[in-house]
Backbone as CSV, one residue per row, in Angstrom:
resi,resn,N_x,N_y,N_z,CA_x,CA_y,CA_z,C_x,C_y,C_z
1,UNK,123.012,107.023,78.794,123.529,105.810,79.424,125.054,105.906,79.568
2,UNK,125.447,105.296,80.388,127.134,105.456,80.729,127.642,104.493,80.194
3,UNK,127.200,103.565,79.674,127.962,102.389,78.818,127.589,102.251,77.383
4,UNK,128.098,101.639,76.427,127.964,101.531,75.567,126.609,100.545,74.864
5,UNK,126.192,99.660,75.643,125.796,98.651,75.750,125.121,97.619,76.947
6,UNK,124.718,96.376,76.870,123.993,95.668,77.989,123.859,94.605,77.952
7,UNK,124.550,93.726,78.268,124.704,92.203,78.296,123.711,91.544,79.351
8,UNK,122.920,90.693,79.499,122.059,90.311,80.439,122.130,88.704,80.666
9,UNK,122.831,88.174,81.796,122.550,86.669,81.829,121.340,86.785,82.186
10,UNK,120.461,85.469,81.644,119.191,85.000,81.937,118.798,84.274,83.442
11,UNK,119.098,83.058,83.248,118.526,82.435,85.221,118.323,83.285,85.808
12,UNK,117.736,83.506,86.739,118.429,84.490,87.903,118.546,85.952,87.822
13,UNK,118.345,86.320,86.540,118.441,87.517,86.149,117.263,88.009,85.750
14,UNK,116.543,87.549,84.876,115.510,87.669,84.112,114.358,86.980,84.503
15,UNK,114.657,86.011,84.566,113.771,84.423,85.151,113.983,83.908,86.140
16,UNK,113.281,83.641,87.418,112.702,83.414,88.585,113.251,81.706,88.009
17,UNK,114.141,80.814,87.466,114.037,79.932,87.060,115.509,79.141,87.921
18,UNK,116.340,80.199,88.943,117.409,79.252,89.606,116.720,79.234,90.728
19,UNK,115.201,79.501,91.423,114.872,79.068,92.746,114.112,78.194,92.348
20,UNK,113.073,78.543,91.146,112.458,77.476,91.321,113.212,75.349,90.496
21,UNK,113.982,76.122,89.539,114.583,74.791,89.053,115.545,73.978,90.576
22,UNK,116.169,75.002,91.201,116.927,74.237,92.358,116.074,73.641,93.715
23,UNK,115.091,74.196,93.283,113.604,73.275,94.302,113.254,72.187,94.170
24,UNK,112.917,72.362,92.234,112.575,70.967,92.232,113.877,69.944,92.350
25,UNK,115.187,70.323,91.806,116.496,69.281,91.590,116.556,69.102,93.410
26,UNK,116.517,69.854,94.340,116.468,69.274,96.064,115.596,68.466,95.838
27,UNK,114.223,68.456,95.689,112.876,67.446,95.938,113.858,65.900,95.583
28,UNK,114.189,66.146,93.870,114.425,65.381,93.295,115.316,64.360,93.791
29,UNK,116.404,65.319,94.172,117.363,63.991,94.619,117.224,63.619,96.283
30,UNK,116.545,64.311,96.995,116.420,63.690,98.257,115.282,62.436,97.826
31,UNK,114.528,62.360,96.787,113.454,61.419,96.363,114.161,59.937,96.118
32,UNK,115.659,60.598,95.577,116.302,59.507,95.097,117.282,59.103,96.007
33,UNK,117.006,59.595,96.892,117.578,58.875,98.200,119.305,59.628,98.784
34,UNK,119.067,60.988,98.006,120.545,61.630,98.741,119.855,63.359,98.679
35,UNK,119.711,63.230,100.366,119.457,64.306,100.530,119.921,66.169,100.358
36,UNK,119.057,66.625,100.178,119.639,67.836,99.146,118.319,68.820,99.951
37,UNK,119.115,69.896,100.486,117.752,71.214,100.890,117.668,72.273,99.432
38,UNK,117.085,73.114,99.211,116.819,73.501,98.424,118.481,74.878,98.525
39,UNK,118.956,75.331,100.181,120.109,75.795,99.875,121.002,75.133,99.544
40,UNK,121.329,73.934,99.599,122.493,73.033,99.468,122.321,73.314,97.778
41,UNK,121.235,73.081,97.096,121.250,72.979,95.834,121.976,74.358,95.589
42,UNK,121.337,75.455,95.935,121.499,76.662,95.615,122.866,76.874,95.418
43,UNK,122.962,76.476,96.753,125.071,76.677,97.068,126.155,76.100,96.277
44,UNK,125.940,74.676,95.499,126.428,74.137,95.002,126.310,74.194,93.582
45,UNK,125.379,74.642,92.861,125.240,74.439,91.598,124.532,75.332,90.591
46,UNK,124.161,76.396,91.187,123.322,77.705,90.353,124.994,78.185,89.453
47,UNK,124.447,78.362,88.509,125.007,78.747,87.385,125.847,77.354,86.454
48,UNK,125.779,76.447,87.065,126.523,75.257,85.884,125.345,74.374,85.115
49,UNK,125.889,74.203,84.095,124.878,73.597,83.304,125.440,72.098,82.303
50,UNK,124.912,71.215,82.033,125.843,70.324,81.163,126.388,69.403,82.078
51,UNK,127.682,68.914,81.369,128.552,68.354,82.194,128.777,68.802,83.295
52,UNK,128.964,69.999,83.579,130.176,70.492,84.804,128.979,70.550,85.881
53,UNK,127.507,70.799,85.228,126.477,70.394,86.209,126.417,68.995,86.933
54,UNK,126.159,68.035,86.065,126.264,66.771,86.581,127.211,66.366,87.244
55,UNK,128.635,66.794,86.813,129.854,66.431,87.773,129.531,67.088,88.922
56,UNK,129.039,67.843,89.225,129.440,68.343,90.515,128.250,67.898,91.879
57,UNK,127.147,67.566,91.043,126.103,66.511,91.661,126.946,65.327,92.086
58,UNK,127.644,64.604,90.963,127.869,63.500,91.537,129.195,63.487,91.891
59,UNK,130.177,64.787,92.039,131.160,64.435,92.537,130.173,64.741,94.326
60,UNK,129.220,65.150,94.421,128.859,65.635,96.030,128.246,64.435,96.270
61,UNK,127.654,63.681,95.844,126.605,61.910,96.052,127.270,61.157,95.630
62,UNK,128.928,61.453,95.721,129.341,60.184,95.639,129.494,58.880,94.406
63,UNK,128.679,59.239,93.896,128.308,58.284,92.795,127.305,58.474,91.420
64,UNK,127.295,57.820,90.228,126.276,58.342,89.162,125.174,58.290,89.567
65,UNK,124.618,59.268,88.897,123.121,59.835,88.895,122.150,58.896,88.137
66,UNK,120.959,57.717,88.974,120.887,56.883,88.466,119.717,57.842,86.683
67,UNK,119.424,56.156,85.876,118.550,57.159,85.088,117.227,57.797,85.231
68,UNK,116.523,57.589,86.410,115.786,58.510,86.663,115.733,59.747,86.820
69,UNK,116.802,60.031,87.327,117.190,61.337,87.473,117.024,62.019,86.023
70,UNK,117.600,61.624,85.170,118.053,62.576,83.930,116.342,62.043,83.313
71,UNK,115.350,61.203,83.268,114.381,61.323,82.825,113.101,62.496,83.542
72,UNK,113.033,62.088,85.111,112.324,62.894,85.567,112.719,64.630,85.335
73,UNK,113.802,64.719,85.220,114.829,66.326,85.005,114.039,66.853,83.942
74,UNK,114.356,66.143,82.536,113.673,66.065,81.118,112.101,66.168,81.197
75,UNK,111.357,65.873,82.205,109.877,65.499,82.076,109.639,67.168,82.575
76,UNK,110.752,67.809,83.614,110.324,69.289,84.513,110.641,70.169,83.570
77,UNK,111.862,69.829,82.584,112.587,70.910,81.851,111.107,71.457,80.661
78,UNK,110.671,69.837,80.511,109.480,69.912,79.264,108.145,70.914,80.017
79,UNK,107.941,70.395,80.707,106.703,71.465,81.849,106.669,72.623,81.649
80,UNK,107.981,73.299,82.385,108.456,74.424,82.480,108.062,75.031,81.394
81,UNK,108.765,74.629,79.942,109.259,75.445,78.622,107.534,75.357,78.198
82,UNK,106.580,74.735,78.216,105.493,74.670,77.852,104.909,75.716,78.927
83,UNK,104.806,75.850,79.876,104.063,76.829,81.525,104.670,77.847,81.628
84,UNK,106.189,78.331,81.025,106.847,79.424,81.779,107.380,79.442,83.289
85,UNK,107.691,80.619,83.322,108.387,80.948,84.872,108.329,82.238,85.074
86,UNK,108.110,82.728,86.031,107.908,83.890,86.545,108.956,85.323,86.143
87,UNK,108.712,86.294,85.878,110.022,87.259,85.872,110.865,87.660,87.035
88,UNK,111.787,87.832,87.030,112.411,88.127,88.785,111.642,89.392,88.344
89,UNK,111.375,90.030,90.198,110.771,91.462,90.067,111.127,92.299,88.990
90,UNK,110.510,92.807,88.407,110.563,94.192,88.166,111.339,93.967,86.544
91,UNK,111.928,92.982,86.295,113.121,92.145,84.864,111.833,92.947,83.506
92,UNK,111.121,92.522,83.225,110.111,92.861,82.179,109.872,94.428,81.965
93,UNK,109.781,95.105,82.796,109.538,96.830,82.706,110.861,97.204,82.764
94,UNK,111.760,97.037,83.574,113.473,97.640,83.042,113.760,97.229,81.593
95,UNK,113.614,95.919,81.574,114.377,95.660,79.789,113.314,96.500,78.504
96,UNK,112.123,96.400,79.186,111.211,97.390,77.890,111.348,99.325,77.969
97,UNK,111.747,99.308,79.600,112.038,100.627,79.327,113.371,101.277,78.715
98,UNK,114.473,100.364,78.266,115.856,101.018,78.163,115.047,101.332,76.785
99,UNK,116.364,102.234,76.057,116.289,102.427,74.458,116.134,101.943,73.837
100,UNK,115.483,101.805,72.637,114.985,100.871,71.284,116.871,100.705,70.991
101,UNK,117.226,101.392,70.547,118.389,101.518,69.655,119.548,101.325,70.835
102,UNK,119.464,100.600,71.859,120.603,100.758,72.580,121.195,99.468,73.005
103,UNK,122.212,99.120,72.469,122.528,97.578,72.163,122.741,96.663,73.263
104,UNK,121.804,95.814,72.680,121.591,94.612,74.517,121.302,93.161,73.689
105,UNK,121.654,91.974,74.727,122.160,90.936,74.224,121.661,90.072,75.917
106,UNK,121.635,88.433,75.166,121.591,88.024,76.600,122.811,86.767,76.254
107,UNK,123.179,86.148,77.267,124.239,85.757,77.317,124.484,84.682,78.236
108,UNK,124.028,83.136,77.852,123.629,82.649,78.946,124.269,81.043,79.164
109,UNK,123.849,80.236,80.301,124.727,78.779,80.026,123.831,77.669,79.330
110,UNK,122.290,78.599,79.366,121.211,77.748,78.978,121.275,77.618,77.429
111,UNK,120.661,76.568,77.021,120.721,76.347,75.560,119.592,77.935,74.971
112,UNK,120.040,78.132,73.682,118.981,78.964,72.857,117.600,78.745,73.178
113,UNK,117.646,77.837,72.963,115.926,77.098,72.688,115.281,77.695,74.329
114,UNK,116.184,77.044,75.166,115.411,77.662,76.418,115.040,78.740,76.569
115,UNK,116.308,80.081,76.335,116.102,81.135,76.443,115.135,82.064,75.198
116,UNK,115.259,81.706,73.901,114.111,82.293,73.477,112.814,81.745,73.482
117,UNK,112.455,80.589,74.257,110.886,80.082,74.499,110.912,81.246,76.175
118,UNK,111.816,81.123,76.604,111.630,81.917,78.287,111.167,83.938,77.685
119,UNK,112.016,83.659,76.998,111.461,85.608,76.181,110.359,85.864,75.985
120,UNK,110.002,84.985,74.983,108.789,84.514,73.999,107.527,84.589,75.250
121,UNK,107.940,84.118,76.233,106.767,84.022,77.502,106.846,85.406,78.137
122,UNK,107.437,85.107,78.420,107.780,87.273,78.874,107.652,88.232,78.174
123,UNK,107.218,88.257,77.069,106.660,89.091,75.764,108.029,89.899,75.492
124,UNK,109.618,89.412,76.015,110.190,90.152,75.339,111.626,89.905,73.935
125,UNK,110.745,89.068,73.598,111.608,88.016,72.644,111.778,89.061,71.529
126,UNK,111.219,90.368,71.161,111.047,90.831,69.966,112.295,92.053,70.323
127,UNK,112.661,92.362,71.843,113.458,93.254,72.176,114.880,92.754,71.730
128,UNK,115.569,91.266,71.772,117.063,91.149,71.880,116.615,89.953,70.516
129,UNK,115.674,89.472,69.553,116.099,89.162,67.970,116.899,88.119,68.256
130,UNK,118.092,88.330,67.173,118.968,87.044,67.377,120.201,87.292,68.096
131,UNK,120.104,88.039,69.136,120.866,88.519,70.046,120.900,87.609,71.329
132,UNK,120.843,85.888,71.381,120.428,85.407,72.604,121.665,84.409,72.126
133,UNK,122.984,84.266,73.085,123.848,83.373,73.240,124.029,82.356,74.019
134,UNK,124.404,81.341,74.015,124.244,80.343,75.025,125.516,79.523,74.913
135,UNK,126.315,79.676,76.074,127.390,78.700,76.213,128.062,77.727,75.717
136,UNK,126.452,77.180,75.484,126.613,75.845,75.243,126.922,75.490,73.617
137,UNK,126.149,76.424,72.883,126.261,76.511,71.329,127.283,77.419,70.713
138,UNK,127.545,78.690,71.144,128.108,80.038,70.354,130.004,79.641,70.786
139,UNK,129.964,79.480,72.034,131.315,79.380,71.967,131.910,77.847,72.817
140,UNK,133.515,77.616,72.521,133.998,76.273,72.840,134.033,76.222,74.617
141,UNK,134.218,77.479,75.438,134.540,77.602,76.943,133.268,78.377,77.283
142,UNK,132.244,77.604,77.769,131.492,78.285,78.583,131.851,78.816,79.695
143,UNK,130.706,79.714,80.428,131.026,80.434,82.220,131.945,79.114,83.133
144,UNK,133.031,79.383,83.699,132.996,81.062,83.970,134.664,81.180,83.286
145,UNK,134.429,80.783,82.092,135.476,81.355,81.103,134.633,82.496,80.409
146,UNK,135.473,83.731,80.485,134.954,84.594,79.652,134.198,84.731,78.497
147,UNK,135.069,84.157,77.781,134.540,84.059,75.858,133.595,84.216,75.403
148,UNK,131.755,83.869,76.438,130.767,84.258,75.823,130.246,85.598,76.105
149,UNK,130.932,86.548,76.733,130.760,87.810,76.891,131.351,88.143,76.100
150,UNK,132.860,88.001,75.660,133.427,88.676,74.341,132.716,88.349,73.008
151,UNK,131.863,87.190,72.777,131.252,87.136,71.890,129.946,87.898,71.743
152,UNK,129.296,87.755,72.966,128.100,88.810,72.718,128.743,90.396,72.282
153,UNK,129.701,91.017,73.262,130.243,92.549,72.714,130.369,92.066,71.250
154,UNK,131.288,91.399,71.199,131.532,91.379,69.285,129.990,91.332,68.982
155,UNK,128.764,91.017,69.081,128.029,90.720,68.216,127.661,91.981,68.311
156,UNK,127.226,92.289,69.201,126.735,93.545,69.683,127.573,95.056,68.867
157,UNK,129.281,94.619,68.938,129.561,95.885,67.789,130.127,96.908,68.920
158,UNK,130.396,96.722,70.591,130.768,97.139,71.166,131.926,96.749,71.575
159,UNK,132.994,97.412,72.542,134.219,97.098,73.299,133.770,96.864,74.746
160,UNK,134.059,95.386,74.699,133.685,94.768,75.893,133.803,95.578,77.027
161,UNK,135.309,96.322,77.336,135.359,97.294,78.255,134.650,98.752,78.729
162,UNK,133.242,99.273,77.714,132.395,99.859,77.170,131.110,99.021,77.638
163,UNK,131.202,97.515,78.170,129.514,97.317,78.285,129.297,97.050,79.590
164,UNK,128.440,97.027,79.846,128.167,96.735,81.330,126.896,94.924,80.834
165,UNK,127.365,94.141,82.293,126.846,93.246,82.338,126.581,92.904,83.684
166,UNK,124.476,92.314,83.446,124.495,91.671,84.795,124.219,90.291,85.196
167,UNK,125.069,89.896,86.156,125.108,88.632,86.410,124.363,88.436,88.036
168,UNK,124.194,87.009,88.065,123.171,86.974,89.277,124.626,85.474,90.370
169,UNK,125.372,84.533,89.480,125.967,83.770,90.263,127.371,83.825,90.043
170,UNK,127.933,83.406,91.442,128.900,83.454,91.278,129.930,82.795,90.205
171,UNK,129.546,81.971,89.492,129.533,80.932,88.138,130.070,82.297,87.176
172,UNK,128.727,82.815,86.993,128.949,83.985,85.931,129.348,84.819,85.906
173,UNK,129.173,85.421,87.246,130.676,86.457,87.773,132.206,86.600,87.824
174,UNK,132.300,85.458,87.667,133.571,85.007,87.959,134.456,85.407,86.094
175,UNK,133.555,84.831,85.178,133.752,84.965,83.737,133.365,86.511,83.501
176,UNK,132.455,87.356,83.985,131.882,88.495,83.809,132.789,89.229,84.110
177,UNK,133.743,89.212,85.144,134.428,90.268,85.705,136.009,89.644,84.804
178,UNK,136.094,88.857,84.545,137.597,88.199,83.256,136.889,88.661,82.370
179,UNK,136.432,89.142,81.779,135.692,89.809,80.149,136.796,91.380,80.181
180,UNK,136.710,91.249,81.526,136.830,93.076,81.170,135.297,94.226,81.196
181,UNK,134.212,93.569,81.255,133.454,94.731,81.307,133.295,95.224,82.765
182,UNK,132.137,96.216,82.095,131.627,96.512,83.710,130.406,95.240,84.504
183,UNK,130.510,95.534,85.822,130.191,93.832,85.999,129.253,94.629,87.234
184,UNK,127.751,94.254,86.998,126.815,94.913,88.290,126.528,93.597,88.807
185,UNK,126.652,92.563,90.204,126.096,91.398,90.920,124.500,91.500,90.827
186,UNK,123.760,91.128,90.515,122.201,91.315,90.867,121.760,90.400,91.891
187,UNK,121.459,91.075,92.966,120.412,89.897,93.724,119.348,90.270,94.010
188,UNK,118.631,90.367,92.819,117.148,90.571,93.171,116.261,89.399,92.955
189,UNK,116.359,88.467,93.038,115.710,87.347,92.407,115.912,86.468,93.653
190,UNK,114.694,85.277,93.677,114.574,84.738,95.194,115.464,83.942,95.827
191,UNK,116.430,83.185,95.044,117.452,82.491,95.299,118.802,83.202,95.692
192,UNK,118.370,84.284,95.834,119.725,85.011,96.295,119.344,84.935,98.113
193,UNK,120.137,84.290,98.492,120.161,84.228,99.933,120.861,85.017,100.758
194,UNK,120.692,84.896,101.893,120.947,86.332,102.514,123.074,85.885,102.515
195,UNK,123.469,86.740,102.525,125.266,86.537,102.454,125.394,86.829,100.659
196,UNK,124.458,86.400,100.185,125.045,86.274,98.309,125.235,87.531,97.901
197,UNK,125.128,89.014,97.911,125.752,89.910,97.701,127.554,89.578,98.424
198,UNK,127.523,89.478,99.410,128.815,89.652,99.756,129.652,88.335,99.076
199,UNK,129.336,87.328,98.582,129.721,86.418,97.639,130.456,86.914,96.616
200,UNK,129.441,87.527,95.874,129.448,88.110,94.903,130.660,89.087,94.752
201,UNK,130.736,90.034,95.707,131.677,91.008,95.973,133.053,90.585,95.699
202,UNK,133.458,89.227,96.722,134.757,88.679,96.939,135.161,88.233,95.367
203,UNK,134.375,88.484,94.794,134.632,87.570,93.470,135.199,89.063,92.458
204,UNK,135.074,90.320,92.972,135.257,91.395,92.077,134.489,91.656,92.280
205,UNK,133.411,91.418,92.218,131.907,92.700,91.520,132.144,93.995,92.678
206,UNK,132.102,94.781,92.035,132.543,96.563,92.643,130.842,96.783,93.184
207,UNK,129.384,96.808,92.512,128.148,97.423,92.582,127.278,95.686,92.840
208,UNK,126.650,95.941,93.683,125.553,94.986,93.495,124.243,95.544,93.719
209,UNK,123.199,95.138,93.106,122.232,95.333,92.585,120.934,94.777,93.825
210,UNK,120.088,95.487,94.380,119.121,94.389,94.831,117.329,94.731,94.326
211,UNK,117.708,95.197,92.978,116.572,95.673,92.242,117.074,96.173,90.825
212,UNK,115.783,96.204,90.164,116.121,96.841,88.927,116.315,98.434,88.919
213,UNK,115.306,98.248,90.107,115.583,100.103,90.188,116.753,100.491,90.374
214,UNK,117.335,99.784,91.216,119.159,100.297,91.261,120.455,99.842,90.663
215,UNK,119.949,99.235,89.327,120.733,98.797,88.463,120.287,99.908,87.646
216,UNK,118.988,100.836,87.352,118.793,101.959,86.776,119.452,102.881,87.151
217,UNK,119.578,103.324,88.035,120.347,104.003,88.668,122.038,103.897,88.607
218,UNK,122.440,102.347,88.752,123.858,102.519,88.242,124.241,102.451,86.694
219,UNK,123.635,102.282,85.789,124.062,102.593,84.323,123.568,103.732,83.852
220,UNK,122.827,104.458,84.735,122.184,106.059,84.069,123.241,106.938,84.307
């Protein structure tokens, strides 16, 4: 391997979970009476989570998000984590084929809980242990402030400038490529719309990815 290491954001990366979560949040709020296509969602809000999620909903509608919103959200989030979500192509046979012993981490804006019930479904929860970070818990500046990539390398025992990481939005890219590592764009996953490699690019990313096979290919 040419890097030391392997940092992996989740959404989008791993999990088929930023087309289908930004499907249902379009349904949702055109339901609630401010219309939203499923790209508008895409465009506006893949990779924020939390606050900086909600602000940016309602800095675009104008106004708070009544409480339906945050109940019906809660009723899909519960679904989901009980049903799963699909793997983006090919995510499940790349992460089981790298090395037992070759240090990988995921690194994400989603809470823990999400991401090791999303593993746990993908049978690969036993590959990255207590190696699963989340924004929201491990450090004070989530994406797209760096810090939770320097925390995964530290956990990991590597020099950030030594790992390679892949990110799927421009959210996480933006923090991925301020880390200092190596930074591969992935758009293999369905929400990558046609232009989002070249997104990606303007933001730094040097390699983008439109498979696992050629993310094999660029860390071999």
């Amino acid at each position: 391997m040419r890097f030391d290491g392997i940092i992996f954001d989740f959404d989008g990366v791993l999990l088929e979970s930023e087309w289908e979560g930004n499907r249902h949040l379009a349904g949702l709020l055109t339901d609630l009476g401010f219309e939203h296509s499923v790209e508008d969602a895409l465009t506006h809000y893949v990779g924020l989570s939390g606050p900086a999620f909600i602000g940016a909903i309602e800095e675009r509608i104008g106004q708070s998000l009544p409480p339906e919103f945050h109940s019906r959200r809660a009723e899909e989030d519960a679904r989901v984590l009980a049903e799963g979500v699909a793997e983006v192509a090919g995510a499940v046979a790349f992460v089981r084929s790298l090395p037992v012993d070759w240090p990988k981490a995921v690194a994400s804006s989603s809470s823990s809980h999400w991401v090791r019930t999303h593993l746990a479904h993908l049978g690969l929860a036993d590959l990255f242990g207590d190696l699963v970070f989340s924004g929201k818990e491990h450090v004070t500046k989530g994406k797209p402030a760096p810090d939770l990539y320097w925390h995964a390398a530290d956990a990991l025992g590597i020099d950030i400038a030594r790992a390679v990481i892949l990110e799927d939005s421009p959210v996480g890219v933006r923090g991925a490529v301020a880390s200092g590592a190596n930074v591969i764009g992935l758009a293999a996953a369905s929400h990558c719309l046609p232009g989002h490699a070249g997104r990606l690019r303007q933001l730094g990313v040097h390699q983008v990815a439109h498979s696992f096979e050629e993310v094999r290919a660029m860390i071999s």
